[in-house]
MIKE-346321 format. One line per 4 residues: number of its first residue (from 1); their letters; for each residue x, y, z of N, C-alpha, C. Coordinates in pm, whole numbers, plus 50000, padded with zeros to 5 digits. Example, Ala and Ser with C-alpha at 12.3 -4.5 7.8 and 13.67 -1.06 7.14 Angstrom:
REM MIKE-346321
1	AS	51319:49431:50780:51230:49550:50780:51320:49670:50780  51285:49775:50708:51367:49894:50714:51290:50003:50787 $
This chain:
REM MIKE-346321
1	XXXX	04688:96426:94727:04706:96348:94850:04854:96316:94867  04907:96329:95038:05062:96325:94996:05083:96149:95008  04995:96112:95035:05030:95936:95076:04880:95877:95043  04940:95713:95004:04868:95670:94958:04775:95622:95046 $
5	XXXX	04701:95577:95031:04553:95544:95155:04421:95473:95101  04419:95422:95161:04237:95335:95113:04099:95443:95153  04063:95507:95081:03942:95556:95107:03802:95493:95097  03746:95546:95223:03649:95451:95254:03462:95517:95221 $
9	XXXX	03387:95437:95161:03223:95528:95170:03186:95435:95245  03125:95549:95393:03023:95494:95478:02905:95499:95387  02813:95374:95450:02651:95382:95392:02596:95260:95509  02479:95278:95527:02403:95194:95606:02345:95076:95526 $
13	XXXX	02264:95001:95573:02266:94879:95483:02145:94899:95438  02057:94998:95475:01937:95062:95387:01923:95117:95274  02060:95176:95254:02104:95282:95133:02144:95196:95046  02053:95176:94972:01996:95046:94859:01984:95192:94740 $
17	XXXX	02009:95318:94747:01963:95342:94613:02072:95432:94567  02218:95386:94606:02329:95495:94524:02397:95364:94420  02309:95301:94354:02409:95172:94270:02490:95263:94191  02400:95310:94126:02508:95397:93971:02637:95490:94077 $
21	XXXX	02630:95522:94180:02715:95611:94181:02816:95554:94270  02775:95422:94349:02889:95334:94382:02954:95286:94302  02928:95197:94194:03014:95111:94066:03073:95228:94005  03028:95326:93978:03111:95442:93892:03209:95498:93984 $
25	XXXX	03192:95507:94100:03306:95598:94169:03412:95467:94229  03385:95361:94228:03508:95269:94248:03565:95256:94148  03506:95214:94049:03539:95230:93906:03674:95330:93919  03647:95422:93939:03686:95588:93971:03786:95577:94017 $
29	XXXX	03807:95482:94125:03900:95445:94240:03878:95613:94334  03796:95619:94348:03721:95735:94441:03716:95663:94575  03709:95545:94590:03717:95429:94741:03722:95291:94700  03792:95268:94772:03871:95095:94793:03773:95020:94867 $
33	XXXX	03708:95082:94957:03606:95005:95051:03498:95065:95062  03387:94970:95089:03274:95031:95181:03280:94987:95345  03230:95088:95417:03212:95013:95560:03060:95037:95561  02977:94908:95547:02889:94976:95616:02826:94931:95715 $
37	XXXX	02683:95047:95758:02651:95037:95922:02546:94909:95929  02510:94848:95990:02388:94747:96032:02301:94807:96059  02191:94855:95991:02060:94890:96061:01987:94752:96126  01947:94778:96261:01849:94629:96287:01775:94608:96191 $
41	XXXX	01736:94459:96202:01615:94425:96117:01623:94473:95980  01777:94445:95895:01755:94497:95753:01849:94349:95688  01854:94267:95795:01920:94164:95709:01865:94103:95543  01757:94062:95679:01687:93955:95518:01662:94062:95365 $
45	XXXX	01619:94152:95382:01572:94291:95293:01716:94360:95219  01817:94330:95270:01920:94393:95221:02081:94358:95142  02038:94216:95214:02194:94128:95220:02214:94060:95078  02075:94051:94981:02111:94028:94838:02201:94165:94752 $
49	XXXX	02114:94280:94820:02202:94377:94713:02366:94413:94782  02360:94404:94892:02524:94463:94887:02629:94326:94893  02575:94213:94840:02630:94087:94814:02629:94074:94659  02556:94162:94596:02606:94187:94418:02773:94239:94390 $
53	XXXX	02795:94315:94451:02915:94405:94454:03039:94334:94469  03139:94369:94366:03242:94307:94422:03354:94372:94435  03338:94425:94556:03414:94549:94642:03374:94479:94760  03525:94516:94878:03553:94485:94968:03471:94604:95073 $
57	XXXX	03430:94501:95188:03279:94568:95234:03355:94534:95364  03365:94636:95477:03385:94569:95615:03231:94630:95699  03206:94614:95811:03091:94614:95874:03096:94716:96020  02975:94826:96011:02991:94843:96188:02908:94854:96225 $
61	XXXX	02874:94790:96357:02791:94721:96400:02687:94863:96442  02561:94834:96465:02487:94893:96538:02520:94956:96664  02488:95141:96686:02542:95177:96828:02373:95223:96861  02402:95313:96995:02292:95333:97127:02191:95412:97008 $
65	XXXX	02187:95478:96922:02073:95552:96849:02059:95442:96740  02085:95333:96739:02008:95247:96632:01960:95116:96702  01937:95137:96839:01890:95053:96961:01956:94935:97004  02159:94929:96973:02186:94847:97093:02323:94911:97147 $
69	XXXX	02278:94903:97294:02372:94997:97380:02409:94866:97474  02526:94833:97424:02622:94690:97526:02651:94707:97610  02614:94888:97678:02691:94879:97801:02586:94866:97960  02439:94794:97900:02336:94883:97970:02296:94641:97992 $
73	XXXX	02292:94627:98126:02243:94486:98173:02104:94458:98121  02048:94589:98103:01893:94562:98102:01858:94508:97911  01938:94541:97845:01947:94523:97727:02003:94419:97635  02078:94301:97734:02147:94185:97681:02041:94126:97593 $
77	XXXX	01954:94064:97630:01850:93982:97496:01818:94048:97379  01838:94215:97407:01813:94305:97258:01919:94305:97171  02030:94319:97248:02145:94304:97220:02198:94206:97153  02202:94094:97198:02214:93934:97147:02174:93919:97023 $
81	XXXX	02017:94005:96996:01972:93957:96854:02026:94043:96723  02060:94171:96791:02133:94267:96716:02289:94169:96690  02405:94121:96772:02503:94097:96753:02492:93994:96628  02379:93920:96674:02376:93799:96569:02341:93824:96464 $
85	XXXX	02264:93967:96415:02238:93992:96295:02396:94020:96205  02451:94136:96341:02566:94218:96283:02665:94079:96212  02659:93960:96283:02759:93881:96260:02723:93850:96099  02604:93779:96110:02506:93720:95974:02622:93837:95895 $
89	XXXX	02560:93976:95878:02633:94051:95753:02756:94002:95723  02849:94038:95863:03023:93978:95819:03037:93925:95732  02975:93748:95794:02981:93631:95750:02991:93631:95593  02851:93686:95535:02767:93688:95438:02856:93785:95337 $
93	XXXX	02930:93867:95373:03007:93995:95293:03181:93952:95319  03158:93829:95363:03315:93782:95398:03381:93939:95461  03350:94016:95531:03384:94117:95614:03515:94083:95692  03639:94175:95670:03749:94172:95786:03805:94224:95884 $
97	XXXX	03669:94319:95902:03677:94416:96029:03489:94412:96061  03481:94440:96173:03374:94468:96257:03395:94551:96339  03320:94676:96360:03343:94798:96429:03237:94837:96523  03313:94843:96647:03176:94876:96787:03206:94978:96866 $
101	XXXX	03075:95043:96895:03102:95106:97027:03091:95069:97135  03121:95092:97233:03132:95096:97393:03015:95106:97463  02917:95174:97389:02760:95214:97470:02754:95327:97532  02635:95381:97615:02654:95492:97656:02559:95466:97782 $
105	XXXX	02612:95607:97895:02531:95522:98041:02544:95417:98101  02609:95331:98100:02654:95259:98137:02785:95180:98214  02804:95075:98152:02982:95045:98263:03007:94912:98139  03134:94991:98100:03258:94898:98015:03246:94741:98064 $
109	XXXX	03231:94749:98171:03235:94542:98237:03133:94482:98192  03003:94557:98140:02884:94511:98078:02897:94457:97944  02933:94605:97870:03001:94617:97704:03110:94443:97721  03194:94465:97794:03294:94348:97755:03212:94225:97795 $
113	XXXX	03146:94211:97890:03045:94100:97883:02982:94106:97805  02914:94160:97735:02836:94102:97609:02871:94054:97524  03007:94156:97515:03080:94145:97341:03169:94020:97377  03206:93926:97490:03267:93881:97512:03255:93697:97413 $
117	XXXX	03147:93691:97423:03075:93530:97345:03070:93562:97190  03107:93680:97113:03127:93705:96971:03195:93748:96957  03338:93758:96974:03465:93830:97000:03516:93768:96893  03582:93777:96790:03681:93732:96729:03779:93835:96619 $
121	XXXX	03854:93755:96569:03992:93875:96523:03907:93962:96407  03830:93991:96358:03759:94100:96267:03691:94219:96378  03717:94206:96524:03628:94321:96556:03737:94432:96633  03695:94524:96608:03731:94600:96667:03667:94773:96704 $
125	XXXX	03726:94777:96825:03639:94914:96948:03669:95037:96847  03591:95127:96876:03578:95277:96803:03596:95395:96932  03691:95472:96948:03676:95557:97086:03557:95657:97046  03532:95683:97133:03383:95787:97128:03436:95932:97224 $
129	XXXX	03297:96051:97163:03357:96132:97252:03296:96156:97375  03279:96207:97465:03261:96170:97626:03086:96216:97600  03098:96325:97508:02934:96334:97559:02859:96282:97371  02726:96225:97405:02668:96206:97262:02546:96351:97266 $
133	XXXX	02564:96342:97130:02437:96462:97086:02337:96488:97207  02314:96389:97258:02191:96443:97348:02259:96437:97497  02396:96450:97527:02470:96467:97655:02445:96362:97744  02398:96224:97649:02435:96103:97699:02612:96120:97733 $
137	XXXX	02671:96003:97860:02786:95989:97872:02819:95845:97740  02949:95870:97667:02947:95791:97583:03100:95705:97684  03076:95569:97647:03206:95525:97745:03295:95525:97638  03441:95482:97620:03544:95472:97533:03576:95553:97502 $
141	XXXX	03561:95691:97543:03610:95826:97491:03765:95863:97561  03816:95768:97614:03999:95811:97717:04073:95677:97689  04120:95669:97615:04204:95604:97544:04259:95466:97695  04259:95513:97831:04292:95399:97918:04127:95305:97876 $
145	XXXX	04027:95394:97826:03907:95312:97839:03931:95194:97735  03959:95232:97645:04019:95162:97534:04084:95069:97515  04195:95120:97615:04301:95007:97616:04244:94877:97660  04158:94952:97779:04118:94786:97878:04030:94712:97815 $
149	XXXX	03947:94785:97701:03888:94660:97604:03941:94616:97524  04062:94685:97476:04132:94567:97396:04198:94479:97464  04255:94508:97546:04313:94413:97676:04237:94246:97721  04113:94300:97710:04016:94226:97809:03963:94131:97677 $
153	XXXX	03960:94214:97599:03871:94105:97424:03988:94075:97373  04088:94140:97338:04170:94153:97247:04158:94201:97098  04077:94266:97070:03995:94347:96934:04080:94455:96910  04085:94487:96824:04137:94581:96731:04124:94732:96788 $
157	XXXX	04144:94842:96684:04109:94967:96721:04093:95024:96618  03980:95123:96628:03949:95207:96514:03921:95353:96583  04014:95432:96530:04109:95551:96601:03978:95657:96483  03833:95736:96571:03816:95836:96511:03870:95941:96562 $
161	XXXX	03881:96040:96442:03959:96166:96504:03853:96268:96540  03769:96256:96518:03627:96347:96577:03633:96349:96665  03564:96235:96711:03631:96177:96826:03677:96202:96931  03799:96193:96924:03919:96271:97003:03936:96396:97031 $
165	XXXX	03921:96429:96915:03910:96592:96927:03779:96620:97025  03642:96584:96991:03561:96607:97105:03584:96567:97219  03618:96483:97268:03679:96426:97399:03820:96537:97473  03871:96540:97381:04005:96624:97404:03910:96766:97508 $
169	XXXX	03850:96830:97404:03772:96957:97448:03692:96922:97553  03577:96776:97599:03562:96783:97726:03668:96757:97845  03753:96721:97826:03869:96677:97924:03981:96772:97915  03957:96895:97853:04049:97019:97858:04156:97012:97792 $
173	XXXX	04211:96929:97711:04340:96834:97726:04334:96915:97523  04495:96902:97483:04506:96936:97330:04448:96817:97288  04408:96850:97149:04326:96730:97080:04453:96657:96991  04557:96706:96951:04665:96621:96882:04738:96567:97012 $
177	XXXX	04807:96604:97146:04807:96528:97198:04771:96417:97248  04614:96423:97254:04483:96321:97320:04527:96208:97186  04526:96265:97096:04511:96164:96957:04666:96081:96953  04794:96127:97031:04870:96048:96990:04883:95935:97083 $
181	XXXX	04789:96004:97182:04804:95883:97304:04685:95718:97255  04603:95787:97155:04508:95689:97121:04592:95599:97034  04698:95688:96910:04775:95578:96842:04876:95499:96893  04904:95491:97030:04975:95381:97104:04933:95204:97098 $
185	XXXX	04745:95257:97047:04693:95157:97088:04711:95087:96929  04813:95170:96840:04781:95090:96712:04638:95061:96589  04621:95188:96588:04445:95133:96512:04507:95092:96398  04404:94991:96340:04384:94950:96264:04300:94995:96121 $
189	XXXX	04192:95106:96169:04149:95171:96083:04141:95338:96146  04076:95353:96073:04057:95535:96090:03942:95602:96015  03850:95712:96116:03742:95727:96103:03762:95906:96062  03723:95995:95964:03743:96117:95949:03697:96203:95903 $
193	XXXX	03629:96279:95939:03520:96383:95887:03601:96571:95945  03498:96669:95892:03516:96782:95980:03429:96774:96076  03454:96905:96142:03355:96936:96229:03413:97078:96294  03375:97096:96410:03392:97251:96512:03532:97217:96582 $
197	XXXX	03624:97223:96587:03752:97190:96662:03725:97235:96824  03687:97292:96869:03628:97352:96992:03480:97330:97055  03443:97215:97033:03288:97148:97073:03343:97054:97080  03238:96971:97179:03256:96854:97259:03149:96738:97165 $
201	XXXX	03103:96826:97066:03010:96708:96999:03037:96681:96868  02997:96623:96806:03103:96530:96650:02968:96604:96573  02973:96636:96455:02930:96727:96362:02882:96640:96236  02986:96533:96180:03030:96475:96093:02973:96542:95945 $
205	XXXX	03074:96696:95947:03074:96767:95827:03174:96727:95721  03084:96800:95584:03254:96769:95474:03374:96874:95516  03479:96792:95474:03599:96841:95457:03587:97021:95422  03638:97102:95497:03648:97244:95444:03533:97291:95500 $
209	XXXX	03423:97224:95520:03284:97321:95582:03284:97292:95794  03399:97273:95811:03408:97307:95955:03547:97362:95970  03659:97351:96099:03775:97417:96161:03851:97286:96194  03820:97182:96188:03915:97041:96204:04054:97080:96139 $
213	XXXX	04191:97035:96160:04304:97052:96112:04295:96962:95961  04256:96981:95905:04275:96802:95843:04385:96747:95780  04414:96856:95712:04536:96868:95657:04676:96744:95746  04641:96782:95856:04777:96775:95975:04693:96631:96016 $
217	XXXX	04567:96658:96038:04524:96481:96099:04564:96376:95960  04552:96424:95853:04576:96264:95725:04771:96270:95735  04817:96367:95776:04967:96347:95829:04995:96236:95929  04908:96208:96000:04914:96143:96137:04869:95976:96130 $
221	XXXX	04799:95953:95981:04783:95866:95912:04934:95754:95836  04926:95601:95885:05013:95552:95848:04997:95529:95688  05098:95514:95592:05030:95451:95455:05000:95331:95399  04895:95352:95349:04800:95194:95298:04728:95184:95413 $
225	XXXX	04685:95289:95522:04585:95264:95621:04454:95295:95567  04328:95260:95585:04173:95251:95597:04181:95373:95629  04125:95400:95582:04026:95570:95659:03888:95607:95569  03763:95556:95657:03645:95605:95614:03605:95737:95600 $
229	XXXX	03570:95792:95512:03483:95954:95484:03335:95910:95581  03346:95956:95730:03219:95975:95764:03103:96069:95784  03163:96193:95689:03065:96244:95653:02904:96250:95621  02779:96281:95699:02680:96284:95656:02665:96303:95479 $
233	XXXX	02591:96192:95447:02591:96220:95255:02413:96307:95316  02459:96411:95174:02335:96541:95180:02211:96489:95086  02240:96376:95019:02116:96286:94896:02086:96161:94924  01936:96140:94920:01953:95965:94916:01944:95881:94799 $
237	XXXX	01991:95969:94677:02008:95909:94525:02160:95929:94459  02225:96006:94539:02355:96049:94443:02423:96091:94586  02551:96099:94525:02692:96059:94641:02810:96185:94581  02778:96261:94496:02848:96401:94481:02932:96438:94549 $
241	XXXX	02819:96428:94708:02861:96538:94866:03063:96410:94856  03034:96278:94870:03120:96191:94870:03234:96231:94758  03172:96272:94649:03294:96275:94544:03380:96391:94601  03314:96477:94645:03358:96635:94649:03473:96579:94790 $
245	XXXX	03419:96513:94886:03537:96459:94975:03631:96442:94942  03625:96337:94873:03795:96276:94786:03851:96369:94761  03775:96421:94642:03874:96508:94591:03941:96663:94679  03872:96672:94787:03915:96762:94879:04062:96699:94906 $
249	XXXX	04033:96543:94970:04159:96495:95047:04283:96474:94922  04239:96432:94844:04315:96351:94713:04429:96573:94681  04346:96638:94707:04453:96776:94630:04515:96827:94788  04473:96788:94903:04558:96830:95009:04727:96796:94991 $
């Protein structure tokens, strides 16, 4: 690795069964952090075991395929109970980031109304790419979208490069250009997987098993910045697929 960096293991708050291979790979210094995701309805069931650990845990919140989409009016009361869970974790994991999306189908003035009554300095927006797996419109995928929610909340940014790159390819536009216009906005963390460099949809492959630059995107990386491995893990007992990451990035 040419610079130093916090590597990050995504896991959801379900994934209750990689203990041995979390404590051994921090141990490892294989990752500095966990981020992980909020599944609804896994508070009470979950919040003793990843409150054993004493590793620094930040949080991201529930998006539109784990049923709350902020950008949709009809969904505020679903929404509400989801935010208040997502918060509970923070709280509970002393968390110093909180990570959201924008929603999909919808309109940004909604998203910032919702998110507007739980806003505080741990959260921050994730850009998305214009279309989701199922050619939902995802909002936050053009970096002006971006801006105006940090503008409007004042929240953070968490710059994926998937991301971008998918967005880049629906909006015709180079994907390292698209991406330097996103780091204007200053992220704070950073989201990074492979995938197809020429598709409009996020893949979230390991390192080396897609056409992503990567090499040139962890260049584009400040040092001592966050950057999660969001790679799909291929086991729900062992985290290998995870080791084999690192050490991809760690010999670039």
């Amino acid at each position: 690795m040419e610079k130093f960096m916090q590597f990050g293991l995504k896991l959801g708050s379900k994934n209750t069964n990689y203990t041995e291979d979390i404590l051994s790979f921090f141990e490892a210094g294989y990752f500095q952090y966990i981020e992980l995701f909020t599944v609804p309805c896994s508070f009470n069931n979950s919040i003793a075991y990843w409150k054993q650990f004493h590793i620094p845990i930040i949080i991201h919140a529930p998006h539109s395929y784990a049923g709350m989409n902020l950008s949709l009016i009809e969904e505020r009361e679903n929404n509400t109970k989801k935010l208040q869970e997502t918060f509970q974790f923070a709280d509970m994991l002393k968390s110093e980031t909180i990570i959201f999306h924008s929603g999909v189908n919808g309109e940004i003035n909604e998203t910032i109304y919702q998110l507007r009554p739980f806003v505080d300095s741990r959260c921050v927006i994730e850009n998305k790419p214009m279309k989701g797996l199922n050619d939902e419109k995802c909002l936050g995928a053009a970096p002006e979208e971006i801006k105006y929610i940090i503008n409007e909340l004042k929240t953070g940014f968490c710059l994926d490069f998937g991301h971008a790159i998918c967005a880049a390819n629906s909006l015709k536009r180079n994907p390292f250009e698209l991406i330097k216009e996103f780091q204007t906005l200053n992220p704070c963390i950073y989201h990074l997987t492979d995938g197809d460099y020429k598709s409009e949809y996020d893949s979230h492959l390991h390192y080396g098993k897609g056409t992503f630059p990567v090499k040139e995107l962890l260049r584009m990386i400040p040092d001592d910045a966050k950057v999660t491995d969001e790679a799909k893990h291929d086991s729900n007992f062992k985290l290998d697929d995870f080791k084999e990451d690192f050490l991809y990035v760690s010999n670039i």
